[in-house]
Every structure is written in structure tokens, then in C-alpha cells.
C-alpha positions as CSV (number, residue, x, y, z in Angstrom):
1,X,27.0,18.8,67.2
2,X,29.9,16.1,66.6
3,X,32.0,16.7,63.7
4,X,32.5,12.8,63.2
5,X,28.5,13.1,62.8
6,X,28.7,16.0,60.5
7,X,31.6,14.2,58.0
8,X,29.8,10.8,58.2
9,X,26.5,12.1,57.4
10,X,27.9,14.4,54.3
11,X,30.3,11.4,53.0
12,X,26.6,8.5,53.1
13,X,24.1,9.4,50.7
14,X,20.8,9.5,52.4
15,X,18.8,6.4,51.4
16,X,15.3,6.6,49.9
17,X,12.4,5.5,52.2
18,X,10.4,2.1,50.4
19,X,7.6,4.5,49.2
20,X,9.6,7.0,47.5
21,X,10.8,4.2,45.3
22,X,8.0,2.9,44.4
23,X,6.5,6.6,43.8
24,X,9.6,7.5,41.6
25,X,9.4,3.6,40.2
26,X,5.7,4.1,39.2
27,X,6.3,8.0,37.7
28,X,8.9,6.3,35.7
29,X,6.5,3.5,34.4
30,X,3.7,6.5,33.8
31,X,6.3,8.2,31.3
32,X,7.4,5.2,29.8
33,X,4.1,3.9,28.7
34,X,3.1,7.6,27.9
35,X,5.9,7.9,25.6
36,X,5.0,4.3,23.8
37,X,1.8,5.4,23.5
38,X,2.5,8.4,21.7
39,X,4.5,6.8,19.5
40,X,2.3,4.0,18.7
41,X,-0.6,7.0,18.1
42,X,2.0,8.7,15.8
43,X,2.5,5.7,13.8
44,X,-1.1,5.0,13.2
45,X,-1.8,8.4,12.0
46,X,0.8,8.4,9.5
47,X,-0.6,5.3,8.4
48,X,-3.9,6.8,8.1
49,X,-3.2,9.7,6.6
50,X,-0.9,8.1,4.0
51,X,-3.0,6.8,0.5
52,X,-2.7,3.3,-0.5
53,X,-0.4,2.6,-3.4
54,X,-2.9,1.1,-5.1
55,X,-5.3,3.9,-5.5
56,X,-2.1,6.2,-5.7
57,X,-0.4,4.4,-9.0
58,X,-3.4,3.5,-10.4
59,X,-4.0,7.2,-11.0
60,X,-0.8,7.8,-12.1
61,X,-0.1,5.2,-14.7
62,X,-0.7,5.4,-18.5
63,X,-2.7,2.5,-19.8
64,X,-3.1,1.0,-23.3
65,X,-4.8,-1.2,-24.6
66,X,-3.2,-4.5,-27.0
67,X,-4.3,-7.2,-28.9
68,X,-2.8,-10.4,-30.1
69,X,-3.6,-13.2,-32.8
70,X,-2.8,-16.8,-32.4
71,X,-1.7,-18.2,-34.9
72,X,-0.4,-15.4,-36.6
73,X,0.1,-15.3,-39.7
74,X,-3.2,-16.9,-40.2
75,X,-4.0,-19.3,-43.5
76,X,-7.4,-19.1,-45.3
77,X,-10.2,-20.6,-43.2
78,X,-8.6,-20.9,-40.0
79,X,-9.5,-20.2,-36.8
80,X,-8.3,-16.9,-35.0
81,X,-8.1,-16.7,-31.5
82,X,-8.1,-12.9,-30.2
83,X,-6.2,-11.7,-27.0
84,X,-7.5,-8.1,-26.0
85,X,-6.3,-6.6,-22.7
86,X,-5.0,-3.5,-21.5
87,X,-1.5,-3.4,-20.0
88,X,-2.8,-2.3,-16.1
89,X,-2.2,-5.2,-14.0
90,X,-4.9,-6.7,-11.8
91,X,-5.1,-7.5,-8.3
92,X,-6.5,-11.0,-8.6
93,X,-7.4,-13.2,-11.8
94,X,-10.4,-13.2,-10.8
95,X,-11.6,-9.6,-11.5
96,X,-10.9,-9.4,-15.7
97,X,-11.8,-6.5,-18.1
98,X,-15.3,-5.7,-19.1
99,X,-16.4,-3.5,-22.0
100,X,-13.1,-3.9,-24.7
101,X,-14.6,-4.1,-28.2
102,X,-12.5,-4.3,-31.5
103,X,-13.6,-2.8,-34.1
């Protein structure tokens, strides 16, 4: 063999033949969306598996219960409107408490 052929061929990278890029392009793509998938998977999980903060505080929290007169003080004869609640907070206005008494 020539030695100019030997130096030229060890100084020029060989170049890739059109189907090996595309077959390294498309292994590439594979792993890509392989790894977003995986990710996106991991994330749903640890939403699932996490309690809501609702449920989770709700159980946690001390609740009491208060009332309120208005007017206060109130005269002889007057009318007394009562406020009963319990310090929890609701979600909506729409739901209320059911079952306080005052005794």
C-alpha cells in the first residue's frame, strides 16, 4: 500500500453512511422519549401516592366550637341574634354546619 493512502485515511474521519444516522438519530429519539416517559410516570405516582391536604389537615386540626350575641350587652325584651359555628373552615359557603345545639 501507499503511505500517502495510509496518512490520509488515518488523518479523515470515516463518514457515516445515511442509514447509520438515521439508525443512531432514531436510537437517540427512542431514549429520549423513554426517559420523558419515565419521568412523567414518576411524577404521576408521587402524585398519587401523596394524600390531599385537605383530608390530611382536617385530621390534624383541633376544632372548637363558638358562639356570639349581637347586640351584646342585650337590654330587656330585645331581640338576640345567635352566631354558632365551629372554627374549621369550609370549602365553599355553600356546605354550612348541621347538628350544633346550645344548650
Amino acid at each position: 500500500m501507499d503511505r500517502n493512502y495510509i496518512s490520509y485515511v488515518s488523518s479523515h474521519p470515516t463518514k457515516k453512511l445515511k442509514g447509520e444516522e438515521r439508525l443512531t438519530n432514531s436510537k437517540s429519539k427512542a431514549t429520549t422519549i423513554a426517559a420523558a416517559l419515565l419521568i412523567i410516570l414518576a411524577m404521576a405516582i408521587s402524585l398519587l401516592a401523596s394524600p390531599a391536604n385537605n383530608e390530611y389537615a382536617a385530621a390534624q386540626t383541633t376544632t372548637y366550637a363558638y358562639i356570639g350575641a349581637v347586640p351584646n350587652p342585650v337590654g330587656v325584651n330585645q331581640e338576640v341574634l345567635l352566631h354558632i359555628g365551629i372554627t374549621q373552615q369550609l370549602n365553599s359557603a355553600e356546605q354550612g354546619w348541621d347538628g350544633l345545639t346550645v344548650t
